[in-house]
C-alpha positions as a LaTeX table, in Angstrom:
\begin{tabular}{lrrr}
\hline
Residue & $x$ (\AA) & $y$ (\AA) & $z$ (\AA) \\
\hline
Unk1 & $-34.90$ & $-1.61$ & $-0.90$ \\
Unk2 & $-32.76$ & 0.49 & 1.02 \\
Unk3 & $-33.42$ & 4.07 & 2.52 \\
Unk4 & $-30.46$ & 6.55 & 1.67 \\
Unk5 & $-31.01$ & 7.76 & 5.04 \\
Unk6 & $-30.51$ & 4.98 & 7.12 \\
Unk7 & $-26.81$ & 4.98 & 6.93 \\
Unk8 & $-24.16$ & 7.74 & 7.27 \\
Unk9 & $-20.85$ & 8.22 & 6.17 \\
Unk10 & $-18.63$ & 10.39 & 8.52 \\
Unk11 & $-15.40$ & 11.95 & 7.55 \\
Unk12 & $-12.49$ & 10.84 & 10.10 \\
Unk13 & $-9.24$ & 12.79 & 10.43 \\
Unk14 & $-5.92$ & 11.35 & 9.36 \\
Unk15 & $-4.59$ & 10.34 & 12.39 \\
Unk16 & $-7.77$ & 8.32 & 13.13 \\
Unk17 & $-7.34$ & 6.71 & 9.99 \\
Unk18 & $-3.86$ & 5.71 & 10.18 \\
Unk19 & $-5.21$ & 4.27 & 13.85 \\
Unk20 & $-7.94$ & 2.52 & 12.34 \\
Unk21 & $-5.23$ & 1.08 & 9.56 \\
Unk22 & $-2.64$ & 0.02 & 12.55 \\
Unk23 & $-5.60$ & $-1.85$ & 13.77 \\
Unk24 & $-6.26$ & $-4.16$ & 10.93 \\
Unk25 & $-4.12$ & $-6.08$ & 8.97 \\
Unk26 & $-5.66$ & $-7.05$ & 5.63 \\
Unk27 & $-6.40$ & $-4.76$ & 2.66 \\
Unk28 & $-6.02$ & $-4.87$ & $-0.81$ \\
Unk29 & $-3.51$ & $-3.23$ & $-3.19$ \\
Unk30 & $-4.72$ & $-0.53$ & $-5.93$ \\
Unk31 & $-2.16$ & $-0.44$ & $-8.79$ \\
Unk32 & $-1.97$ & 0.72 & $-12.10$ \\
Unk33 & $-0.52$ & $-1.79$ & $-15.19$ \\
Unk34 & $-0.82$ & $-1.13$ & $-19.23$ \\
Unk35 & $-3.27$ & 1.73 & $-18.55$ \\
Unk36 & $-5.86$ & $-0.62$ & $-16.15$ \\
Unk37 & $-6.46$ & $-0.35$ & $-12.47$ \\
Unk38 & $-5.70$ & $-3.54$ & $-10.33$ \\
Unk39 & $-6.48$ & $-5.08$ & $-6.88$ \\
Unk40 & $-4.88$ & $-7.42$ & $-4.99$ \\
Unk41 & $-5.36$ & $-9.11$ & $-1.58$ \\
Unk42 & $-2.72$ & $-7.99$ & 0.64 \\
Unk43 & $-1.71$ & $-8.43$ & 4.45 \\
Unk44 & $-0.05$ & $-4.84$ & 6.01 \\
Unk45 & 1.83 & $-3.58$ & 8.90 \\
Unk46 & 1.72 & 0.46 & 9.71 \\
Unk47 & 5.57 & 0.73 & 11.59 \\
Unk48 & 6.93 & 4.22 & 11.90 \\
Unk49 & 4.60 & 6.21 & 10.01 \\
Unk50 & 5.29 & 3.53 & 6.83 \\
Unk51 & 2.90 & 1.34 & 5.64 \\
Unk52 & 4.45 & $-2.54$ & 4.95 \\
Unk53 & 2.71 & $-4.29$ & 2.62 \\
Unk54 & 2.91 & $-8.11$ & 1.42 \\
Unk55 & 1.10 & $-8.44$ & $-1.96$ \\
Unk56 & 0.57 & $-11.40$ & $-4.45$ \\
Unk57 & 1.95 & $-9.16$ & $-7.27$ \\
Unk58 & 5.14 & $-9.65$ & $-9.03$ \\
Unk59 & 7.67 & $-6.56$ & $-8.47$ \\
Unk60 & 8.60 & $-5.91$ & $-11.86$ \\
Unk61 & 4.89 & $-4.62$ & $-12.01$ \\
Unk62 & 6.00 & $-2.02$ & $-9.94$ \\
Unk63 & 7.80 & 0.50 & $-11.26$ \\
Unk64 & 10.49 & 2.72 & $-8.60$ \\
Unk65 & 8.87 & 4.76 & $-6.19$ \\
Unk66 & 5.68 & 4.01 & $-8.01$ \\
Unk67 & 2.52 & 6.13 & $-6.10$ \\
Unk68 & $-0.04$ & 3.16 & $-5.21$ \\
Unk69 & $-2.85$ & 3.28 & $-3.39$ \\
Unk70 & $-3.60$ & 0.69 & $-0.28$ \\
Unk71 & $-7.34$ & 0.00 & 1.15 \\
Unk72 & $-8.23$ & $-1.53$ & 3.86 \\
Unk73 & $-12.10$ & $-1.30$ & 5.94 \\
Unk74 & $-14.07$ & $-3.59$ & 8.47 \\
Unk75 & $-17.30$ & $-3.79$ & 7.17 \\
Unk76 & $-20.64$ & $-5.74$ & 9.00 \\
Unk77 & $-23.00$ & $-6.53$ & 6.31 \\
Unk78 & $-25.35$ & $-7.32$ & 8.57 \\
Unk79 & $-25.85$ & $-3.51$ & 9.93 \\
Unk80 & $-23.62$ & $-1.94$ & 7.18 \\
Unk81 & $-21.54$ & $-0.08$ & 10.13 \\
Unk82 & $-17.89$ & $-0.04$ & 10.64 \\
Unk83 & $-15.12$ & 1.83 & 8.24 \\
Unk84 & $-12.74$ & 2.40 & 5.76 \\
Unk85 & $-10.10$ & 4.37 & 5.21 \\
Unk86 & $-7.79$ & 5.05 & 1.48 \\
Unk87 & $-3.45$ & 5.47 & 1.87 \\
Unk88 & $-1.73$ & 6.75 & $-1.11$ \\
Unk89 & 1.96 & 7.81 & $-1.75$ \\
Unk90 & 4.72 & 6.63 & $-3.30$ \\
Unk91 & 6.46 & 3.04 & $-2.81$ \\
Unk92 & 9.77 & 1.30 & $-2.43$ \\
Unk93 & 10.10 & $-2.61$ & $-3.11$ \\
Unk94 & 11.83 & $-4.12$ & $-0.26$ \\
Unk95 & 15.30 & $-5.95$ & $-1.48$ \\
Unk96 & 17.15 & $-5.67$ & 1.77 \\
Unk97 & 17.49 & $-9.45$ & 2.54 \\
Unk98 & 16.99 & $-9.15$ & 5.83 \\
Unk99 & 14.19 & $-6.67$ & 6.17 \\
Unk100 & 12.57 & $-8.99$ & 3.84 \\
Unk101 & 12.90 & $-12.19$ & 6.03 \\
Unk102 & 11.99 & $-10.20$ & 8.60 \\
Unk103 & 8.22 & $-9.31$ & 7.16 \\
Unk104 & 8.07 & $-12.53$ & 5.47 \\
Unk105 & 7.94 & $-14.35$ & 9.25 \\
Unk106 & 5.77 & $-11.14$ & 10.30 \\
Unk107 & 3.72 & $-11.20$ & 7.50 \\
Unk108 & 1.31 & $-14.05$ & 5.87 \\
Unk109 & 1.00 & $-14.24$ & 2.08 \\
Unk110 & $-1.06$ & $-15.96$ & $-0.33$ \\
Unk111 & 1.52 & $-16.83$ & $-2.41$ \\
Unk112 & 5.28 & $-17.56$ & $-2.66$ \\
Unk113 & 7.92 & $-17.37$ & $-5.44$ \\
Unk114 & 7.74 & $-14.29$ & $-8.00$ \\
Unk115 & 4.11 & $-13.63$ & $-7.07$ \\
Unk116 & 5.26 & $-12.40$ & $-3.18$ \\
Unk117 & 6.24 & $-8.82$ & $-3.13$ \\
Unk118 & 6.99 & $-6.57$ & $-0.06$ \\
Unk119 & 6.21 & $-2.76$ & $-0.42$ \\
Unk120 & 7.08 & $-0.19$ & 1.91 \\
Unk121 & 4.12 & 3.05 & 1.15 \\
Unk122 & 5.11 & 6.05 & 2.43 \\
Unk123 & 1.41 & 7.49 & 2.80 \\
Unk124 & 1.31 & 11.24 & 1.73 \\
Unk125 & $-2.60$ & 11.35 & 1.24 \\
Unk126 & $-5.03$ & 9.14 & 4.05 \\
Unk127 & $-8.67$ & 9.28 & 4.21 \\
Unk128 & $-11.34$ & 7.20 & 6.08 \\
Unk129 & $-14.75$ & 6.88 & 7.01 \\
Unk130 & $-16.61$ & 5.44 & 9.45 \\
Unk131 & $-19.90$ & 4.00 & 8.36 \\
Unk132 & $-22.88$ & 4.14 & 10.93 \\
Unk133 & $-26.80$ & 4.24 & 11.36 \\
Unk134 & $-28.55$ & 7.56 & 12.67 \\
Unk135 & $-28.85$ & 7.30 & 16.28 \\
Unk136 & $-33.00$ & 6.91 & 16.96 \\
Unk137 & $-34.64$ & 9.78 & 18.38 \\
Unk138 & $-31.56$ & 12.04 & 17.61 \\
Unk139 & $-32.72$ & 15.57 & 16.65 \\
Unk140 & $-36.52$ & 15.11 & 17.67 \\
\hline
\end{tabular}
């Protein structure tokens, strides 16, 4: 069993989230369809304060400028330290051809055809944490 107090969860600004998101490149996809929440793997790119996003999910499951939510964190099991940090704002499916071929070479996916969506966030809300252990003999 696990002490509460043996691991902390500190609040990190927004620009050290966003730095923390530049510096990974998987996450998973929060959307809402026929009133349910769902998750998807994704791959991402932060590129001018927009988050690119390459999702197994097809795009007429996104409505326009639909406000989705993106997560991404590094986790070690083993000590339960690292972080995670929450974007959410409103999206744009990316149709320009050659934007598109330009992620899909940048980008991996999990799967092709109808199922292979590219999403451009514009992240009006981003929140993080970083997830550590109290530092021994701190305070004493």
């Amino acid at each position: 069993m696990t002490v509460p107090g043996e691991r902390l969860m500190i609040d990190v600004s927004g620009t050290e989230a966003l730095w923390l998101l530049e510096g990974s490149a998987q996450g998973r996809l929060v959307y809402v369809r026929r009133e349910h929440a769902l998750v998807r793997p994704a791959t991402h790119v932060l590129e001018y304060g927009r988050l690119i996003v390459r999702t197994p999910v097809q795009a007429a499951a996104i409505p326009g400028r639909a406000v989705l939510t993106y997560h991404a964190d590094e986790i070690r099991t083993s000590t339960g330290t690292g972080w995670t940090v929450t974007a959410h704002g409103p999206a744009d499916i990316i149709t320009n051809p050659d934007e598109a071929a330009h992620y899909r070479r940048t980008l991996p996916g999990w799967a092709h055809g109808p199922h292979d969506t590219l999403l451009r966030i514009h992240p009006q809300q981003v929140s993080g944490f970083r997830l550590a252990r109290p530092v021994q003999g701190a305070g004493r």
